[in-house]
C-alpha positions in Angstrom: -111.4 -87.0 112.8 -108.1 -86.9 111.0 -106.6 -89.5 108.3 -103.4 -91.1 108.9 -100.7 -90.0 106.5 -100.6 -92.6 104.0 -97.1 -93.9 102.8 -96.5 -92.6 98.8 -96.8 -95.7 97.1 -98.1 -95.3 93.7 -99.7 -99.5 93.7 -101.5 -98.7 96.8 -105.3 -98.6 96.1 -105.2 -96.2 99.6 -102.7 -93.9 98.5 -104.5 -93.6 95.3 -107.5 -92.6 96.5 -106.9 -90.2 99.0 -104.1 -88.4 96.4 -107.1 -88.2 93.7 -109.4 -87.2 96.4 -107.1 -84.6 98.0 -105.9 -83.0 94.7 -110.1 -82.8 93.3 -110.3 -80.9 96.8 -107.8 -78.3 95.5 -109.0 -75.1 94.2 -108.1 -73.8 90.4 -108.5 -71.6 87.8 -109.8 -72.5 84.6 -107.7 -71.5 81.6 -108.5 -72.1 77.9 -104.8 -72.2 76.1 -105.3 -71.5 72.2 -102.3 -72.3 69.6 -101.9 -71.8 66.2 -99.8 -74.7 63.9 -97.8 -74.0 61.5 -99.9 -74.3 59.0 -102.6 -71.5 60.2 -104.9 -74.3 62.1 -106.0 -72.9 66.0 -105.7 -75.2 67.9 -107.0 -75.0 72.1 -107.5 -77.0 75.5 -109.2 -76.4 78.8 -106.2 -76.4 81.2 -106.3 -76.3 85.2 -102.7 -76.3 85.2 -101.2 -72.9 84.3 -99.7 -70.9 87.2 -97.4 -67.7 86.9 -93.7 -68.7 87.4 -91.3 -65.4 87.8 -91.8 -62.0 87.6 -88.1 -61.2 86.9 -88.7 -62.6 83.6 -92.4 -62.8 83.4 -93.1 -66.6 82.7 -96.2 -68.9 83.0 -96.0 -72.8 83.3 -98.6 -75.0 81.6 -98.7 -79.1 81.7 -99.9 -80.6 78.7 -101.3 -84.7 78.2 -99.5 -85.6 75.1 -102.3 -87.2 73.4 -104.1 -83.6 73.8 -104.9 -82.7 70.2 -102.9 -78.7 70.9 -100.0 -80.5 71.9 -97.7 -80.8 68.4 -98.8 -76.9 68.0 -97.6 -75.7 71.1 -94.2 -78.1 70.4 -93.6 -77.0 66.6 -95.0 -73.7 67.0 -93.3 -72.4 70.3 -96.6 -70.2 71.2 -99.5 -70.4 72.9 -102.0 -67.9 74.9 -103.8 -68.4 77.9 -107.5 -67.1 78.1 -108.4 -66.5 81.4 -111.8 -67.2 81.7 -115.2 -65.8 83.6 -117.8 -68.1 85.6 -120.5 -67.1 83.1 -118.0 -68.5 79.8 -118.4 -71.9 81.5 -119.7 -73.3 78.3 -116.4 -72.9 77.0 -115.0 -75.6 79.0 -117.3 -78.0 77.4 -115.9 -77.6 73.8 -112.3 -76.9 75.0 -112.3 -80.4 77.1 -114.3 -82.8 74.8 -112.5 -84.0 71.6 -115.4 -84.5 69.8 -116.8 -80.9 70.3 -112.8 -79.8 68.9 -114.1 -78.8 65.4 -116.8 -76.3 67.5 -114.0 -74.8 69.7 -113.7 -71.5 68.0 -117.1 -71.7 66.8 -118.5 -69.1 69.0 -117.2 -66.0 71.4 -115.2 -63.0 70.0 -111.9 -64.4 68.9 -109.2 -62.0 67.6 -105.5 -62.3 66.7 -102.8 -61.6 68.8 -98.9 -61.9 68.2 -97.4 -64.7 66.4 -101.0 -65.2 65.4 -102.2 -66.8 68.4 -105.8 -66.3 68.8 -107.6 -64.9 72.0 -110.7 -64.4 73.5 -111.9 -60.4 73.6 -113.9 -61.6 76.7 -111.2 -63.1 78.9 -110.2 -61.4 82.0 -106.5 -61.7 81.0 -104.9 -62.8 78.1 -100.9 -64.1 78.4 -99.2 -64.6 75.1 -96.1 -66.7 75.7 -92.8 -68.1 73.7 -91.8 -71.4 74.8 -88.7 -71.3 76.3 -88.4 -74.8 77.6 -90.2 -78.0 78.0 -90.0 -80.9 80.0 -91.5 -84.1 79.4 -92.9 -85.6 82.8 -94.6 -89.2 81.5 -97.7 -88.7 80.0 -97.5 -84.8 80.0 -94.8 -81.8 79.2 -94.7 -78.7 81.3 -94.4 -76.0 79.0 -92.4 -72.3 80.1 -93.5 -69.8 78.4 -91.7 -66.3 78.5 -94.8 -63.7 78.5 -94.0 -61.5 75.4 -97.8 -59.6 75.7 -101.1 -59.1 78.1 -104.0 -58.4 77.5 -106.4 -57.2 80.2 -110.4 -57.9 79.7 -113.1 -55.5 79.2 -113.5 -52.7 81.7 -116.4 -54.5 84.0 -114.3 -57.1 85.1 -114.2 -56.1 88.3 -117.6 -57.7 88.7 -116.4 -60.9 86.7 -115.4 -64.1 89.2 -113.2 -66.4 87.7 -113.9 -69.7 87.0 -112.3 -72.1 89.9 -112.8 -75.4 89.5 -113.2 -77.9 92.7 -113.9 -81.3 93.3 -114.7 -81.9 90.2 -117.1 -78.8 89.3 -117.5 -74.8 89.2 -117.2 -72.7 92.2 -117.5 -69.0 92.8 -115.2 -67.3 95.1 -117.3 -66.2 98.1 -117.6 -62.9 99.7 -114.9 -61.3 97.0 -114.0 -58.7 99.7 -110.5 -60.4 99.8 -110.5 -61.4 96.2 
């Protein structure tokens, strides 16, 4: 049995719930988005939120909560990379999510340099190194554009690697992968 549409009023206890419940039901990948600062401190987030957003000029959007710790990097910097991560590297999204777990973020996994000194993951499936070329402030979050100025692909077994998705509020695996 179907739901009534539900007028958008933000107040509405309703509304509320079926939005929260509706957008935990909505599939995404997992991304871990590294910085550096200015002064040579890395700096990274779990983010569900980066999406690919032209191909003319190759960009990738990313929201960011400005009370994340990353966020004055990626402002005063300019750069960040997004780490495309595997199923198996869910541990990663522990220490990339949970402020007190920050000073442990690049504690473990293969981390390298890339350009502008952004650090990456050698085991990510992609790597996208972007220049911010605008930013717009949306409440409690900016949407970052970032150009892509680099790619990196993953390790040559990929093929075999699922993504991590994230839904209602854990991980998934994509099924039958025959379309994937």
């Amino acid at each position: 049995m179907s739901h009534p549409a539900l007028p958008c009023r933000e107040a509405d206890p309703d509304f509320s719930e079926s939005l929260r419940t509706a957008l935990r039901g909505t599939p995404v990948n997992v991304s871990i988005l590294t910085t550096r600062d200015r002064g040579g401190i890395n700096h990274g987030l779990a983010v569900t939120t980066a999406v690919p957003f032209s191909t003319h000029r190759p960009a990738m959007i990313v929201a960011v909560k400005h009370s994340a710790s990353a966020y004055p990097a990626i402002r005063d910097s300019s750069y960040f990379c997004l780490n495309q991560i595997a199923a198996e590297e869910i541990d990663l999204l522990d220490r990339f999510s949970r402020s007190d777990l920050r000073a442990q973020r690049f504690a473990t996994g293969r981390w390298s340099v890339g350009p502008h000194g952004l650090p990456y993951l050698d085991s990510a499936t992609a790597c996208f190194f972007c220049d911010v070329q605008g930013a717009h402030a949306h409440e409690d979050q900016t949407v970052f554009i970032g150009r892509i100025i680099g790619v990196r692909l993953g390790p040559d077994d990929d093929d075999c690697r699922d993504p991590l998705i994230w839904i209602n509020g854990r991980a998934a695996r994509l099924a039958g992968r025959e379309y994937a």
